[in-house]
N, C-alpha and C positions, 0 to 999 in steps of 0.2 A: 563383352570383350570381342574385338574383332580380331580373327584368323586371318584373314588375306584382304589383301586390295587387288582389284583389276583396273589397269589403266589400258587404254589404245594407244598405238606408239605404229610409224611409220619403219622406226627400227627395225634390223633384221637378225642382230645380233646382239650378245646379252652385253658386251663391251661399250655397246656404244651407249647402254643406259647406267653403268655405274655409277656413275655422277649425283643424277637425280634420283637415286632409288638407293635407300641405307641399306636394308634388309632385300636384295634383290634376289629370286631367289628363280626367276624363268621368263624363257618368254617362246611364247607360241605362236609359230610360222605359218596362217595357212595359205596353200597355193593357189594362185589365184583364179578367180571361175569367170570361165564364159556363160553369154546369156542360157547357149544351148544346157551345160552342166547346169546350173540353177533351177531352170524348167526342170529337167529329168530328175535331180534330186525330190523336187517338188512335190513330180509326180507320184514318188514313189514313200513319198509319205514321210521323208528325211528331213529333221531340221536341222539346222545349223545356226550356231552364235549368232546375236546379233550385229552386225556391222561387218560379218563377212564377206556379203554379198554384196556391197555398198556398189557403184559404178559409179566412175568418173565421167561427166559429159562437160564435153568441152569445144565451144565456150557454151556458158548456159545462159541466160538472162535470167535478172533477178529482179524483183517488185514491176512486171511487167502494164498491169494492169490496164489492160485491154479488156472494154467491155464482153461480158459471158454471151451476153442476148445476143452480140454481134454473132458469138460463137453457133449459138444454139437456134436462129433464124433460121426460115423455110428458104432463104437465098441460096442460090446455089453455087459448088463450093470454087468455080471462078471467080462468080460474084464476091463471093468471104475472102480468096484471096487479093483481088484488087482493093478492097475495101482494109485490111491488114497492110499494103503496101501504102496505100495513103497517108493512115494511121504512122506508120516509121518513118517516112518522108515526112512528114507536118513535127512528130518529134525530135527529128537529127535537125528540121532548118529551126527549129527555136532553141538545139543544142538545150534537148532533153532526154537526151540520153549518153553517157559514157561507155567506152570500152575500154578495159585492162587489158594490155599483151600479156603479163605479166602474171605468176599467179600473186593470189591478194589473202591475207589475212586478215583478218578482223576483229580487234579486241575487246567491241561495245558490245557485244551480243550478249 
């Protein structure tokens, strides 16, 4: 028999999930952490839920796939970045790559 469900919800308030929640019964606020706050909890031997600490970066790129060895060569790290600049120029002029302004949801995953 299950006792409770936890879901993640950007929500901040229990009103805005009445809807979809029969049995609703809480929801838990927590404030938001800087990099520095996560370090020192860290340190200090504190965990916290999972997806708390989550960070937003933005914009990120996704299925980049630039080779590793380019990454991990004795070239030096001039040389890696004009050799990464190539690499995005050769993919934007074959228009292989996209950008979103836009945030993007995803329902195939």
């Amino acid at each position: 028999m299950r006792k409770a469900e936890l879901d993640r919800t950007t929500a901040q308030r229990i009103s805005e999930l009445h809807d979809q929640y029969q049995n609703l019964t809480a929801v838990v606020v927590y404030p938001p952490f800087k990099v520095s706050d996560v370090l020192e909890l860290s340190e200090a031997g504190i965990l916290l839920p999972p997806g708390v600490t989550r960070f937003t970066v933005s914009p990120r790129a996704l299925r980049v796939n630039y080779p590793l060895a380019e990454l991990a060569s004795a070239a030096s790290l001039d040389n890696k970045n004009e050799s990464l600049q190539r690499w995005i120029k050769q993919r934007m002029s074959t228009k292989g790559m996209r950008y979103y302004a836009e945030a993007t949801v995803l329902y195939d995953e």
